[in-house]
N, CA, C, O and CB atoms as a CASP TS submission, in Angstrom:
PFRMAT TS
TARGET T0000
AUTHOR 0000-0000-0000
METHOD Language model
MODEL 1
PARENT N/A
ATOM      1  N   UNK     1       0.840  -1.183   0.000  1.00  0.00           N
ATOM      2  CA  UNK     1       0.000   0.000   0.000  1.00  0.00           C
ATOM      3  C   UNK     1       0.877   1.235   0.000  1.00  0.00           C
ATOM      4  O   UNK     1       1.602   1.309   0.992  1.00  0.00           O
ATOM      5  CB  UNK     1      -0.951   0.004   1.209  1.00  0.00           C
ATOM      6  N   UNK     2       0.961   2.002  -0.678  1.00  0.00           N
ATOM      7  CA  UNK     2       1.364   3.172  -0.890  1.00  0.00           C
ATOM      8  C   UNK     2       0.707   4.354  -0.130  1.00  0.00           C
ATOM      9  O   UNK     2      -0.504   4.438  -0.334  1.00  0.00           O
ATOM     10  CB  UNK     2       1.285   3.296  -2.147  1.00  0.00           C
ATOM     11  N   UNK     3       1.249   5.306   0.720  1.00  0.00           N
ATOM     12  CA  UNK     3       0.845   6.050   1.036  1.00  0.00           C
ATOM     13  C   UNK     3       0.868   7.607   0.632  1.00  0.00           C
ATOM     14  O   UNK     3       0.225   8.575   1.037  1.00  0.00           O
ATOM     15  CB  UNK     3       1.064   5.722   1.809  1.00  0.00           C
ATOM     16  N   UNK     4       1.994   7.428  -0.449  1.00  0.00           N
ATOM     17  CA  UNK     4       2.382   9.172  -0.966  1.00  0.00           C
ATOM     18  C   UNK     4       1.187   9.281  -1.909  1.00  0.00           C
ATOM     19  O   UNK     4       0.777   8.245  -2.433  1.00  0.00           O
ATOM     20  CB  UNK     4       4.173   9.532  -1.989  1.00  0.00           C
ATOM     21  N   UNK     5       0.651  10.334  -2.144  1.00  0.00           N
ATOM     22  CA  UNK     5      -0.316  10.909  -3.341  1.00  0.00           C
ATOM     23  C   UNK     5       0.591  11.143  -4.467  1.00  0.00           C
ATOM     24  O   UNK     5      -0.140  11.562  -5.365  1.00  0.00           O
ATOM     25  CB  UNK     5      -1.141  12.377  -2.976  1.00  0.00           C
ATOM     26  N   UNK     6       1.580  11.103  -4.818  1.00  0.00           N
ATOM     27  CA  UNK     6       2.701  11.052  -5.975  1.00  0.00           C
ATOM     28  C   UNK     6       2.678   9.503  -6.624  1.00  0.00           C
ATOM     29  O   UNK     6       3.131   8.463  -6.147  1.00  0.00           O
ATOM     30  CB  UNK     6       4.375  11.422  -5.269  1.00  0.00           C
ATOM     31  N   UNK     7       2.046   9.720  -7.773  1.00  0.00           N
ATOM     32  CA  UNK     7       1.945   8.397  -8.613  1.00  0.00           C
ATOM     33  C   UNK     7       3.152   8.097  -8.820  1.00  0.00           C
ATOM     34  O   UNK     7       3.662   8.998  -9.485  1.00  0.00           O
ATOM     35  CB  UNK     7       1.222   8.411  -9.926  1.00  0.00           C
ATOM     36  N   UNK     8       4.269   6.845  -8.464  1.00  0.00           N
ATOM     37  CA  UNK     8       5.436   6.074  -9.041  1.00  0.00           C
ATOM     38  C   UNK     8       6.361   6.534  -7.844  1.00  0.00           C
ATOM     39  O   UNK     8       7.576   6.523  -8.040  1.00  0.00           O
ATOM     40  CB  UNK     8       5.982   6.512 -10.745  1.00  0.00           C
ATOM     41  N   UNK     9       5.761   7.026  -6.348  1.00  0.00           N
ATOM     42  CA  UNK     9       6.715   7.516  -5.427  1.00  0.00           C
ATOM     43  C   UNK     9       6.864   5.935  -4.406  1.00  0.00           C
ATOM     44  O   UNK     9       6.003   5.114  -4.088  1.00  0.00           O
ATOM     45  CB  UNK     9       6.036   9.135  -4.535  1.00  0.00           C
ATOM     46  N   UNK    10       8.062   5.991  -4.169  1.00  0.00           N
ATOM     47  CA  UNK    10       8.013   4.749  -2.822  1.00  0.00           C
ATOM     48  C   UNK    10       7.125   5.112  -1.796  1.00  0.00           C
ATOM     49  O   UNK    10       6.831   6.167  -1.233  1.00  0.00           O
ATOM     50  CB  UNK    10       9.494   4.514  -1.959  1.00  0.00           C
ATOM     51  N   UNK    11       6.725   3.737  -1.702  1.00  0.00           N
ATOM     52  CA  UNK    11       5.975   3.733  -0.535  1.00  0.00           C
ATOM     53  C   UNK    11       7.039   3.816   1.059  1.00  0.00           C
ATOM     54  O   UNK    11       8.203   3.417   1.088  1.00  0.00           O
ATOM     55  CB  UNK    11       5.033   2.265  -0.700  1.00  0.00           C
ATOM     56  N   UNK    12       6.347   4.383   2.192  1.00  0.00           N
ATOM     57  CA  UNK    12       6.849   4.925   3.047  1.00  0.00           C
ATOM     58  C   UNK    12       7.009   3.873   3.688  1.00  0.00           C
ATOM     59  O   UNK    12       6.093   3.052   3.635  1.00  0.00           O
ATOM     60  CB  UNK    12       6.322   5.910   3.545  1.00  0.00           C
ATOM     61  N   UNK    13       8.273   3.545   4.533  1.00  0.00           N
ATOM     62  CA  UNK    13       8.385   2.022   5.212  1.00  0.00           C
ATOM     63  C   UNK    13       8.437   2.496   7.200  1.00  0.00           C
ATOM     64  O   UNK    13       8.917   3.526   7.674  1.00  0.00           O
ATOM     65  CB  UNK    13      10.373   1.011   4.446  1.00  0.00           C
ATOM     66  N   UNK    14       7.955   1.653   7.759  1.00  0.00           N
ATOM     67  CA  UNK    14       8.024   2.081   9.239  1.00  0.00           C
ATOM     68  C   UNK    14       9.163   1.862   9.577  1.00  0.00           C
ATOM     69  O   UNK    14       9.703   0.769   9.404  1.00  0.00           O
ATOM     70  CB  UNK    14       7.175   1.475  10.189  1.00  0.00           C
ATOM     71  N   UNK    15       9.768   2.947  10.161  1.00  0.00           N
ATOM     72  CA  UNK    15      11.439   2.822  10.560  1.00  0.00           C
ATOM     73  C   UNK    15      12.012   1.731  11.784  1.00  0.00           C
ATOM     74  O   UNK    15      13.143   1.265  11.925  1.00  0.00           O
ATOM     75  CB  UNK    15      11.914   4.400  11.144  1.00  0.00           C
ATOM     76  N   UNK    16      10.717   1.515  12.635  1.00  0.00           N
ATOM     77  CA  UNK    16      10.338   0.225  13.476  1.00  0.00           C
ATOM     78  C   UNK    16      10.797  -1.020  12.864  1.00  0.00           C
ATOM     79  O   UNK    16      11.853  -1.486  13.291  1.00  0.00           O
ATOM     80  CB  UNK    16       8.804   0.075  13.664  1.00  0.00           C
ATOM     81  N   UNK    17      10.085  -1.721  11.797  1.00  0.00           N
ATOM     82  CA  UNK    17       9.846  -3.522  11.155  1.00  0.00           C
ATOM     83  C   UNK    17      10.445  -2.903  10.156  1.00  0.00           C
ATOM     84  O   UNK    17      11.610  -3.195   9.888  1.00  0.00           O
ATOM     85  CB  UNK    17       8.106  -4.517  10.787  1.00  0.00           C
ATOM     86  N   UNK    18       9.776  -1.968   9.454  1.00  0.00           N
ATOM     87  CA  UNK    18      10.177  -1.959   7.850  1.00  0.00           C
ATOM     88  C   UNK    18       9.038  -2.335   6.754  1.00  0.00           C
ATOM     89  O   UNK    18       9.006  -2.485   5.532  1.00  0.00           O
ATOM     90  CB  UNK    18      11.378  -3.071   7.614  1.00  0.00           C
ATOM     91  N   UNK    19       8.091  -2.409   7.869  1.00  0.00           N
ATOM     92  CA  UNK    19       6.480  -2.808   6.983  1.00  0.00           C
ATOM     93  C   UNK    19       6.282  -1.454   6.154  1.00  0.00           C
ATOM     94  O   UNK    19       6.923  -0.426   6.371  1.00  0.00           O
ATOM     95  CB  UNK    19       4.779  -3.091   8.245  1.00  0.00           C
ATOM     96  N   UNK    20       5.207  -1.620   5.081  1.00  0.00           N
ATOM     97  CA  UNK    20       4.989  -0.139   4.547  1.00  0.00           C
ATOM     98  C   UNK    20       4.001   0.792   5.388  1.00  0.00           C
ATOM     99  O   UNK    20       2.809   0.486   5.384  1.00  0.00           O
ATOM    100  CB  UNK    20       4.384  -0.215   3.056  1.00  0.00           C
ATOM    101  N   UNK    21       4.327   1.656   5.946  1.00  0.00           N
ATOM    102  CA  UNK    21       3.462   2.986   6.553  1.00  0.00           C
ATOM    103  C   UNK    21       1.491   2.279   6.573  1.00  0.00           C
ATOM    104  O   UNK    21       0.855   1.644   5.732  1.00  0.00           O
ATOM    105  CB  UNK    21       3.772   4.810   5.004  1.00  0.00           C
ATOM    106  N   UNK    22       1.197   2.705   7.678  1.00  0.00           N
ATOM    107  CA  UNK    22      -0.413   2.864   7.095  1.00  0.00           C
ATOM    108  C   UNK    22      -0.734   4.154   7.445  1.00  0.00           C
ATOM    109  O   UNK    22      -0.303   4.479   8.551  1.00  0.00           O
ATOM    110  CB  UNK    22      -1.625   1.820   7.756  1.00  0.00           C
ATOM    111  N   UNK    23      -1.440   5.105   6.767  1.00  0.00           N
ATOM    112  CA  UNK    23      -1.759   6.465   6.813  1.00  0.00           C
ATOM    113  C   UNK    23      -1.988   6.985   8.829  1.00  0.00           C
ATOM    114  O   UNK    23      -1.445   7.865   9.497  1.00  0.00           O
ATOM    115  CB  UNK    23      -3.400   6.589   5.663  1.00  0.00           C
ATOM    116  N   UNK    24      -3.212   5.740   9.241  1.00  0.00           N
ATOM    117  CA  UNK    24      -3.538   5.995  10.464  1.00  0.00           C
ATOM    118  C   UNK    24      -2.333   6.120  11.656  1.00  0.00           C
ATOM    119  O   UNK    24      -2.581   6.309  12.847  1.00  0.00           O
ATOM    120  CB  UNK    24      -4.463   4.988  10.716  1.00  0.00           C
ATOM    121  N   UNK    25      -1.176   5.996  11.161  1.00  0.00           N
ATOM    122  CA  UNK    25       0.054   5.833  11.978  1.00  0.00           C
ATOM    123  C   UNK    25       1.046   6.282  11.587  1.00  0.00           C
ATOM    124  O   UNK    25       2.077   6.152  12.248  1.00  0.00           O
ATOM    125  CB  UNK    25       0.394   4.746  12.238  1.00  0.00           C
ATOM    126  N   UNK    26       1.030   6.808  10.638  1.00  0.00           N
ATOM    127  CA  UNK    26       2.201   7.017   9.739  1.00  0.00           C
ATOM    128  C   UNK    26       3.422   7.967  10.380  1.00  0.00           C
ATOM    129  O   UNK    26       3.109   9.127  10.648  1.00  0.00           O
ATOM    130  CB  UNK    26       1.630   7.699   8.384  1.00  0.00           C
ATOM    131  N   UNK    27       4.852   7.519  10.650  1.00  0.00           N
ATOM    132  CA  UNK    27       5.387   7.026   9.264  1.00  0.00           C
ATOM    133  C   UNK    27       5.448   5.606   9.907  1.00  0.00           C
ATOM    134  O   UNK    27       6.141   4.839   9.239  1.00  0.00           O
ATOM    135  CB  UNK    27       6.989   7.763   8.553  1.00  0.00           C
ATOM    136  N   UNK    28       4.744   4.896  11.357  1.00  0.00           N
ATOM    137  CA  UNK    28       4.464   3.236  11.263  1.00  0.00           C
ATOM    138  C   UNK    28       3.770   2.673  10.911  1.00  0.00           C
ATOM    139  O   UNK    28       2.759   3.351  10.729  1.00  0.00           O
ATOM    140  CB  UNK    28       4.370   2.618  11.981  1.00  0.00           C
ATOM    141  N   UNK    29       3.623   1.562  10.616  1.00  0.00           N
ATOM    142  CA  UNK    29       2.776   0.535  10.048  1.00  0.00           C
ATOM    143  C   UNK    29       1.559  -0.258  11.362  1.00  0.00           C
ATOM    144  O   UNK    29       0.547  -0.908  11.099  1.00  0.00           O
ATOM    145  CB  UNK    29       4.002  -0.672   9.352  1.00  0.00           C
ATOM    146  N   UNK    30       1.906  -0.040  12.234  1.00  0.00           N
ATOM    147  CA  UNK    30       0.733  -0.240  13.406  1.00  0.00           C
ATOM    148  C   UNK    30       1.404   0.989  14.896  1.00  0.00           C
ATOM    149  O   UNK    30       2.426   1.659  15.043  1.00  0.00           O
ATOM    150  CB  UNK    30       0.716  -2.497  14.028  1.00  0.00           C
ATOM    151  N   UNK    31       0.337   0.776  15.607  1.00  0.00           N
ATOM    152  CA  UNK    31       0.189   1.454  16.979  1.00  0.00           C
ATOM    153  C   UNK    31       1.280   0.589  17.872  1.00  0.00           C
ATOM    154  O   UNK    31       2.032   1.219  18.615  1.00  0.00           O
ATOM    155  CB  UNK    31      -1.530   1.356  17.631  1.00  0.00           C
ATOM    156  N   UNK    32       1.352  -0.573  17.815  1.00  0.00           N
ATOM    157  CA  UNK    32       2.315  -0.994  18.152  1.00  0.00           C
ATOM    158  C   UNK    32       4.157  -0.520  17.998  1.00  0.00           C
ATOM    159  O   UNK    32       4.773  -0.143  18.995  1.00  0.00           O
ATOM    160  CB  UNK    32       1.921  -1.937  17.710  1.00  0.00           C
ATOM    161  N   UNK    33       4.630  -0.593  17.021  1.00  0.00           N
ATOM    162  CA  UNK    33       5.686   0.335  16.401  1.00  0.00           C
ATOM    163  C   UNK    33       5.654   1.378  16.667  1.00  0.00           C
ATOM    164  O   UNK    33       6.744   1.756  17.097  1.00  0.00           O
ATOM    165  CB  UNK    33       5.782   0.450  15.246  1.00  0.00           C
ATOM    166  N   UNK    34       4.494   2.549  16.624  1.00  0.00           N
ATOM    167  CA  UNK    34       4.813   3.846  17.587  1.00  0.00           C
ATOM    168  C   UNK    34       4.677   3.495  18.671  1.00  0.00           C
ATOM    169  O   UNK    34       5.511   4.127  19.320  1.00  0.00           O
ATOM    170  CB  UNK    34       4.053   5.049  17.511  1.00  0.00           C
ATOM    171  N   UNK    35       3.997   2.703  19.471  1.00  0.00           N
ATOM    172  CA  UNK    35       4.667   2.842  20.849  1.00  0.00           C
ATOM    173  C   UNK    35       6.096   2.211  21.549  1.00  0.00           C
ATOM    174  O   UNK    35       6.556   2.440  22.667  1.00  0.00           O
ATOM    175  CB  UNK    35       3.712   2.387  21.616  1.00  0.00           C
ATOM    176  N   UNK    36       6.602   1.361  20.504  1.00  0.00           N
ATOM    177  CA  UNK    36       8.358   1.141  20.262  1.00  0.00           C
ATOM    178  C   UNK    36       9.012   2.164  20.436  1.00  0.00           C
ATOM    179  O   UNK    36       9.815   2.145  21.369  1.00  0.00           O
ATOM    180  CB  UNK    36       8.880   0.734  18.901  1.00  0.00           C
ATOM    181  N   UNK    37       8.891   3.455  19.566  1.00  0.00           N
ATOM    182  CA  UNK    37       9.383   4.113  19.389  1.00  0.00           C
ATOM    183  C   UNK    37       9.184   5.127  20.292  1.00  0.00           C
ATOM    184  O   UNK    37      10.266   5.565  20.681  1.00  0.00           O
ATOM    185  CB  UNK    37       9.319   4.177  18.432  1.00  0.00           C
ATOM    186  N   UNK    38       8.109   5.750  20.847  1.00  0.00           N
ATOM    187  CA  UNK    38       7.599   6.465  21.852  1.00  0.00           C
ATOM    188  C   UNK    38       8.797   6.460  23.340  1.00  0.00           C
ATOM    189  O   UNK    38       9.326   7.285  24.084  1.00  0.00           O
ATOM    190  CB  UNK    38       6.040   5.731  22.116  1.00  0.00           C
ATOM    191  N   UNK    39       8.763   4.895  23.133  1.00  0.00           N
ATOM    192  CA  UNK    39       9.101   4.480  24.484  1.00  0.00           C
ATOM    193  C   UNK    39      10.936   4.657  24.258  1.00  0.00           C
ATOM    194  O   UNK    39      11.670   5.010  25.181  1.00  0.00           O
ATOM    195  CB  UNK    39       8.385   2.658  24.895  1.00  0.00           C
ATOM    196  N   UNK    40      11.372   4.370  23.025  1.00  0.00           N
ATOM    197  CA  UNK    40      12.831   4.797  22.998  1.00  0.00           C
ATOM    198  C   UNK    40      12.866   6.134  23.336  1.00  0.00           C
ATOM    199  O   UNK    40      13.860   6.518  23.952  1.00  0.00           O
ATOM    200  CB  UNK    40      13.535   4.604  21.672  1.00  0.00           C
ATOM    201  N   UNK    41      11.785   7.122  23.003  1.00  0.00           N
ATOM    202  CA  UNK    41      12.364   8.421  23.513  1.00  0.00           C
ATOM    203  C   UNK    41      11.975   8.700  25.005  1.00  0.00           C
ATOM    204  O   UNK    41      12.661   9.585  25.517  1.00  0.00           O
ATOM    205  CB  UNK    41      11.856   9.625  22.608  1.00  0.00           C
ATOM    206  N   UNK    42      11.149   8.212  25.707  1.00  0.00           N
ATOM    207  CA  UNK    42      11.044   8.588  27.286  1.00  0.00           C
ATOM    208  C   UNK    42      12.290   7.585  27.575  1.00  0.00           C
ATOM    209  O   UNK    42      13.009   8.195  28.366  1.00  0.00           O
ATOM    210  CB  UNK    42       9.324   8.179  28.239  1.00  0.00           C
ATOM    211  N   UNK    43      12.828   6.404  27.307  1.00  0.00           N
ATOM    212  CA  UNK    43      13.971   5.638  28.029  1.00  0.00           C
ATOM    213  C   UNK    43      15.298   6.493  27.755  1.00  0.00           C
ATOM    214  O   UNK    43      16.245   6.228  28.496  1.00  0.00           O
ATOM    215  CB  UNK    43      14.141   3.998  27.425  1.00  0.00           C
ATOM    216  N   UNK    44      15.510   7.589  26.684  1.00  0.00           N
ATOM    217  CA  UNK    44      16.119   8.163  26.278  1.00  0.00           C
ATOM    218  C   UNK    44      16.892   7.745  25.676  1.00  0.00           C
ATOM    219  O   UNK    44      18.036   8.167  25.848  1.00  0.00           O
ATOM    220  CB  UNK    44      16.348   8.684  26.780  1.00  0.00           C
ATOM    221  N   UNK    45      16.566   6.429  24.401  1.00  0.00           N
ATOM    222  CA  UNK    45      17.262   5.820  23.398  1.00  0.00           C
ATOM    223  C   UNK    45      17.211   6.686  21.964  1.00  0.00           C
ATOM    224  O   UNK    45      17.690   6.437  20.858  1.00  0.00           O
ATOM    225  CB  UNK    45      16.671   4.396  23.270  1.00  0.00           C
ATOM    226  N   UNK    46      16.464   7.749  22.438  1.00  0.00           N
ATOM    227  CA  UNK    46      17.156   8.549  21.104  1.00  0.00           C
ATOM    228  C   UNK    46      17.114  10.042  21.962  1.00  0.00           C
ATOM    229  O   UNK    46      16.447  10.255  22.975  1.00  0.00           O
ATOM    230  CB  UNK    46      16.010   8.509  19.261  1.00  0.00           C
ATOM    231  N   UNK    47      18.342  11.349  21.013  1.00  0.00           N
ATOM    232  CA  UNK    47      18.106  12.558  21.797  1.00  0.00           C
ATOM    233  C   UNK    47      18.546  12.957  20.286  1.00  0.00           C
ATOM    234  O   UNK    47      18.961  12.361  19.292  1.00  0.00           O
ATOM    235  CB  UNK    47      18.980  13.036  23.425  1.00  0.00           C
ATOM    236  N   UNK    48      18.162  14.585  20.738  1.00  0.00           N
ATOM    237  CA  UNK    48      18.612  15.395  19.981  1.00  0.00           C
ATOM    238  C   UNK    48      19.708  16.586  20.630  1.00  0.00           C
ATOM    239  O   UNK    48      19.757  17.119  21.739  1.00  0.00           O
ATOM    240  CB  UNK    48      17.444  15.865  19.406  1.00  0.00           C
ATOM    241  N   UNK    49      20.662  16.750  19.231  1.00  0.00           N
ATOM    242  CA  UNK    49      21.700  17.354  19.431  1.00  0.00           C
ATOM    243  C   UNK    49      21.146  18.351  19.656  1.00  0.00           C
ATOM    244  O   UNK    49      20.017  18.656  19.271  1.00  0.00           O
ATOM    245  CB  UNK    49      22.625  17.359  18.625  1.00  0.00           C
ATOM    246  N   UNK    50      21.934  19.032  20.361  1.00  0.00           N
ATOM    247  CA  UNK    50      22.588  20.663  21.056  1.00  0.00           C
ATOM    248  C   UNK    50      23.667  21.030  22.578  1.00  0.00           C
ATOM    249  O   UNK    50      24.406  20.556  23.441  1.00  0.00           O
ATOM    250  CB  UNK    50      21.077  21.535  21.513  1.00  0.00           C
ATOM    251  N   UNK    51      23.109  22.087  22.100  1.00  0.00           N
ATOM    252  CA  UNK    51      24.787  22.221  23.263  1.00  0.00           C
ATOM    253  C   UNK    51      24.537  21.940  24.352  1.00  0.00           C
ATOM    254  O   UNK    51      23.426  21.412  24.400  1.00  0.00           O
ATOM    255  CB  UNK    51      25.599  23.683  23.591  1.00  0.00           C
ATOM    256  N   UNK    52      25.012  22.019  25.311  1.00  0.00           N
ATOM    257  CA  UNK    52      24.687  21.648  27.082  1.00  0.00           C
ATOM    258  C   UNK    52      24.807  22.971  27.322  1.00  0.00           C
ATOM    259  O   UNK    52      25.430  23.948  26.909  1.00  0.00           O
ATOM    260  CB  UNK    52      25.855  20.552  28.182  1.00  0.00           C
ATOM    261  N   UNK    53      23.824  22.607  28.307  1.00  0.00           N
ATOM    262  CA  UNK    53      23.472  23.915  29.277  1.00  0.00           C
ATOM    263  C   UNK    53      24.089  24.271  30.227  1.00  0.00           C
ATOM    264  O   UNK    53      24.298  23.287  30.936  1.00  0.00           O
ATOM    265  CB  UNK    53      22.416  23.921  29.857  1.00  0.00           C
ATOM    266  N   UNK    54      24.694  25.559  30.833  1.00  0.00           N
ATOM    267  CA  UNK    54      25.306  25.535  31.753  1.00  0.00           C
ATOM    268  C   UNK    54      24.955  25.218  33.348  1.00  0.00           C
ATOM    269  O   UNK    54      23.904  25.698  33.772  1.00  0.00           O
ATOM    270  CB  UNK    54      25.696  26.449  31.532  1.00  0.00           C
ATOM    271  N   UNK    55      25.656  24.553  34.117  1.00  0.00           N
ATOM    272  CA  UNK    55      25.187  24.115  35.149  1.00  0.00           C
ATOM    273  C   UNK    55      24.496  24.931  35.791  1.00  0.00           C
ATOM    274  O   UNK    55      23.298  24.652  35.747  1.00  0.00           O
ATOM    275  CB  UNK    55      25.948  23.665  35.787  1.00  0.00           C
ATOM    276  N   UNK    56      24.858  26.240  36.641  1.00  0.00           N
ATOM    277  CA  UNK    56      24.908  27.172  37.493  1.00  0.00           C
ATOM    278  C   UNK    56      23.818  27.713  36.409  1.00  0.00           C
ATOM    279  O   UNK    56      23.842  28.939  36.517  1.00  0.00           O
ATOM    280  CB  UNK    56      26.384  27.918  37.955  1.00  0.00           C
ATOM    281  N   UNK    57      22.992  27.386  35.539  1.00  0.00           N
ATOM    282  CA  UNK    57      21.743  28.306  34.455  1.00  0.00           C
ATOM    283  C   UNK    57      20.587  28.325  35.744  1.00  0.00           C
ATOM    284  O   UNK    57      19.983  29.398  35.775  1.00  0.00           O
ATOM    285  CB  UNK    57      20.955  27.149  32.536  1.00  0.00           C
ATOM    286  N   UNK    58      20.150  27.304  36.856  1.00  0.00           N
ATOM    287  CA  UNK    58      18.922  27.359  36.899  1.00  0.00           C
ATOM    288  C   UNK    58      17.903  26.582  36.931  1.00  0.00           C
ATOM    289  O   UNK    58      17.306  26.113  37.900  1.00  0.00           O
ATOM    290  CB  UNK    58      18.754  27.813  36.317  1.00  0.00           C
ATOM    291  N   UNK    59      17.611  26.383  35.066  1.00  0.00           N
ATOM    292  CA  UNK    59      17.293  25.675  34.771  1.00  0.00           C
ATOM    293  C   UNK    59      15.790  26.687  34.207  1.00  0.00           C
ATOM    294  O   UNK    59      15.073  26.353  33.265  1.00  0.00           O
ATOM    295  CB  UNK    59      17.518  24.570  35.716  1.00  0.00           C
ATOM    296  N   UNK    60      15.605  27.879  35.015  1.00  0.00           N
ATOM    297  CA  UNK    60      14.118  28.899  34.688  1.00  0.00           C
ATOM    298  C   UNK    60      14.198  29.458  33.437  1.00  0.00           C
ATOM    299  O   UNK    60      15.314  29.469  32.917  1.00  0.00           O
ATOM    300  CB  UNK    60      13.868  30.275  35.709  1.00  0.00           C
ATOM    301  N   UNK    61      13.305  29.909  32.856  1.00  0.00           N
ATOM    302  CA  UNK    61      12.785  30.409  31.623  1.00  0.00           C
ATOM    303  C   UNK    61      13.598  31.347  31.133  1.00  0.00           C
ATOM    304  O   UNK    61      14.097  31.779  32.172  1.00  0.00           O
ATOM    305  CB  UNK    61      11.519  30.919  31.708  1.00  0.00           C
ATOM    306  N   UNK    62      14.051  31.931  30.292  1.00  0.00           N
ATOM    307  CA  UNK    62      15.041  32.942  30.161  1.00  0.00           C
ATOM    308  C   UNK    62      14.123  34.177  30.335  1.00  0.00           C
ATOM    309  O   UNK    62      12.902  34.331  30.287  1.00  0.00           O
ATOM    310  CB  UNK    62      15.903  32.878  28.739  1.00  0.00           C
ATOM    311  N   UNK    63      15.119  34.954  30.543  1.00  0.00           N
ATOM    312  CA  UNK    63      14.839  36.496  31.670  1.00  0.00           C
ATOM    313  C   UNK    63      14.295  36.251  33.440  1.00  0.00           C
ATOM    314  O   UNK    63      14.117  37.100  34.313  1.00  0.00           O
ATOM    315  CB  UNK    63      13.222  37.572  30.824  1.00  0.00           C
ATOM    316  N   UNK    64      14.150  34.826  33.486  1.00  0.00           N
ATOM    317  CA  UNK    64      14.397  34.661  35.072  1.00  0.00           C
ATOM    318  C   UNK    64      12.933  35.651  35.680  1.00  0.00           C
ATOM    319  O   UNK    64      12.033  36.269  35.110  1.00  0.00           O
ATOM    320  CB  UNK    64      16.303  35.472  35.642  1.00  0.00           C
ATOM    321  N   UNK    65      13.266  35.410  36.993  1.00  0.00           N
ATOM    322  CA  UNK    65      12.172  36.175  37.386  1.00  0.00           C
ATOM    323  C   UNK    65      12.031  37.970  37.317  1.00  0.00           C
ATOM    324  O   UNK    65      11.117  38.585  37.866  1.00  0.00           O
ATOM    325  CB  UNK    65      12.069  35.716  38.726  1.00  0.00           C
ATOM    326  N   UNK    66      12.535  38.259  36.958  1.00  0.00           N
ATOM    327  CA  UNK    66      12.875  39.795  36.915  1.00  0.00           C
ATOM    328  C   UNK    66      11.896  40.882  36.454  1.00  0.00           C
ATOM    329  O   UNK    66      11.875  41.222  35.271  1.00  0.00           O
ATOM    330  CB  UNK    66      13.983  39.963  36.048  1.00  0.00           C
ATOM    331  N   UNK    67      11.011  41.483  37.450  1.00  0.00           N
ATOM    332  CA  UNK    67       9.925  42.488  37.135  1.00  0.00           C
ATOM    333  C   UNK    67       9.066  41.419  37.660  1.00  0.00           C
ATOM    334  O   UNK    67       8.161  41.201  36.854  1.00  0.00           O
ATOM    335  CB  UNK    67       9.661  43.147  35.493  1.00  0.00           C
ATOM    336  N   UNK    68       8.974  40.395  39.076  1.00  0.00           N
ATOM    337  CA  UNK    68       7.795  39.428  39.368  1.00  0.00           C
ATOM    338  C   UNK    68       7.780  40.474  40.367  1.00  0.00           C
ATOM    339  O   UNK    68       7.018  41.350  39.958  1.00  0.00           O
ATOM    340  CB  UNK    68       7.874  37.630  39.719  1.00  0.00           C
ATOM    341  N   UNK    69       8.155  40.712  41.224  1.00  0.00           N
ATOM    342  CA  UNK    69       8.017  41.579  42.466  1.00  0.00           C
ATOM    343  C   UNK    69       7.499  42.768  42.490  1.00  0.00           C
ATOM    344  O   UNK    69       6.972  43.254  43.491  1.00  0.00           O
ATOM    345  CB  UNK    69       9.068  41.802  42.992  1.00  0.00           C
ATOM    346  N   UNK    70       7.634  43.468  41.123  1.00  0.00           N
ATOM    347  CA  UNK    70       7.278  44.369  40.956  1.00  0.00           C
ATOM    348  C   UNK    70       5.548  44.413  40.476  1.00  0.00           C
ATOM    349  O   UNK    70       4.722  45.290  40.729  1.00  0.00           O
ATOM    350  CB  UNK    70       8.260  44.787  40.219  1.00  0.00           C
ATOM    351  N   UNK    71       5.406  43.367  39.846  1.00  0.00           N
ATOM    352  CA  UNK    71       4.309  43.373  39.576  1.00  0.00           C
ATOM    353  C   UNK    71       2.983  42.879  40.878  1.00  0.00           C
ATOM    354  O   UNK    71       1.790  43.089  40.655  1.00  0.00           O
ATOM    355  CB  UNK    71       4.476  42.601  38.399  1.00  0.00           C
ATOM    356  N   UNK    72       3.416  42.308  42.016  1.00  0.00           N
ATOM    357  CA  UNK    72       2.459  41.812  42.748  1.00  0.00           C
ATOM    358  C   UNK    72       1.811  43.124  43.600  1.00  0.00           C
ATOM    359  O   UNK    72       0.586  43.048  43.696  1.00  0.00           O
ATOM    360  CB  UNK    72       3.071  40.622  43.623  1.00  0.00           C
ATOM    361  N   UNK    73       2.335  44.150  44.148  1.00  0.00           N
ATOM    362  CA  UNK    73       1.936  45.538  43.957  1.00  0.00           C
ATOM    363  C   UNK    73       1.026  45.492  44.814  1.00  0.00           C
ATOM    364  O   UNK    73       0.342  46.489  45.043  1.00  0.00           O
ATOM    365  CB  UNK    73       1.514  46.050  42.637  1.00  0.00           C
TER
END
């Protein structure tokens, strides 16, 4: 089953099995396979690049609390 609307395009394969895509899941082939995959990213078997944060950041929203005090009034 093909899922692209492009007549003569490959069909989309689930990066899970390798079955072809079904629209209702796509880009997997069942609910099963996304929740494979789901679960690699909360176990943290996949991440995305960027830089590290500095320790001593915090960790709060950028601009920090600054103008909260002022506003409770």
């Amino acid at each position: 089953m093909c899922t692209s609307s492009e007549p003569g395009s490959k069909p989309v394969r689930c990066p899970i099995c390798g079955k072809p895509a079904v629209v209702a899941y796509r880009p997997f082939c069942s609910k099963r396979c996304a929740d494979i995959d789901l679960a690699k990213w909360f176990s943290g078997g996949y991440a995305v690049p960027g830089r590290e944060e500095d320790e001593g950041d915090g960790g709060g929203p950028p601009g920090g609390d600054k103008g909260s005090d002022a506003d409770k009034g």
